[in-house]
C-alpha positions in Angstrom: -32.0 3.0 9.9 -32.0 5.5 12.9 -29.0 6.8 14.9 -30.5 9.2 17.7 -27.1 9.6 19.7 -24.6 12.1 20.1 -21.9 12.4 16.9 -19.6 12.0 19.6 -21.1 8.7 20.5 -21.2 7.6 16.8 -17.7 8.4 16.6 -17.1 5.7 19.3 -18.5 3.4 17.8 -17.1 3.7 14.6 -13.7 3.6 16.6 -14.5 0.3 17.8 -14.5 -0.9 14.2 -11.1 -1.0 14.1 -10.4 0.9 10.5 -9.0 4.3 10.2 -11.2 7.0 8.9 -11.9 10.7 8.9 -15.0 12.7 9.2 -16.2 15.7 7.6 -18.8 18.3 8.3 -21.1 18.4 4.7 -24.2 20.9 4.9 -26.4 18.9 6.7 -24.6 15.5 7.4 -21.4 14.2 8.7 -20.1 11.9 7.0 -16.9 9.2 8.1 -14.8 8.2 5.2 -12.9 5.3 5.8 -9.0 4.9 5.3 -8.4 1.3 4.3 -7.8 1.8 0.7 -10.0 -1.5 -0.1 -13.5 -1.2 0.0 -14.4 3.1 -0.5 -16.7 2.8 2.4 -18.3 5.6 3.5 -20.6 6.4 6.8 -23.5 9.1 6.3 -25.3 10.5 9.1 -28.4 12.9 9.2 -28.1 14.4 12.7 -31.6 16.3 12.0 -33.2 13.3 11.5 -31.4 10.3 12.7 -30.8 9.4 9.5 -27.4 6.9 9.3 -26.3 5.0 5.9 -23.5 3.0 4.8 -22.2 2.8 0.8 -19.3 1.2 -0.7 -18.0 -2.1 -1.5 -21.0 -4.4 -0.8 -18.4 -7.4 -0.4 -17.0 -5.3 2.7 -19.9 -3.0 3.7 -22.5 -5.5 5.1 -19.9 -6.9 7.6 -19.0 -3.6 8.8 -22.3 -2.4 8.9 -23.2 -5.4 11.2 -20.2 -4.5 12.9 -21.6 -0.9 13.5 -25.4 -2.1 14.8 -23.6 -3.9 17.5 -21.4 -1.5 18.3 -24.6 0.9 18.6 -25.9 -1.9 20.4 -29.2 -1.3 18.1 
């Protein structure tokens, strides 16, 4: 999937998820680690290209990656 937004507006969105997490700068991609000491998600996203991924717990990631597209509203 695509994100073409602002990292500012991704961050918004991830704040509407409700779970604490941090972001950090790597080379080419920021990434948003999530604090909730279940699942190990983590949020990857490719401003160069658009790029966005989720990885983790699959139990917990597909919910809150549904959670995300709506909160993108894409």
């Amino acid at each position: 999937m695509e994100f073409h937004g602002s990292l500012l507006q991704l961050k918004a969105a991830v704040e509407k998820l409700g779970v604490p997490c941090h972001w950090e700068h790597r080379h080419d991609f920021e990434s948003a680690f999530f604090d909730d000491e279940v699942s190990n998600l983590k949020l990857n996203w490719w401003p160069s290209t658009g790029v966005i991924q989720m990885v983790g717990d699959p139990e917990v990631r597909e919910e809150m990656w549904n959670r995300l597209l709506k909160a993108l509203d894409l």
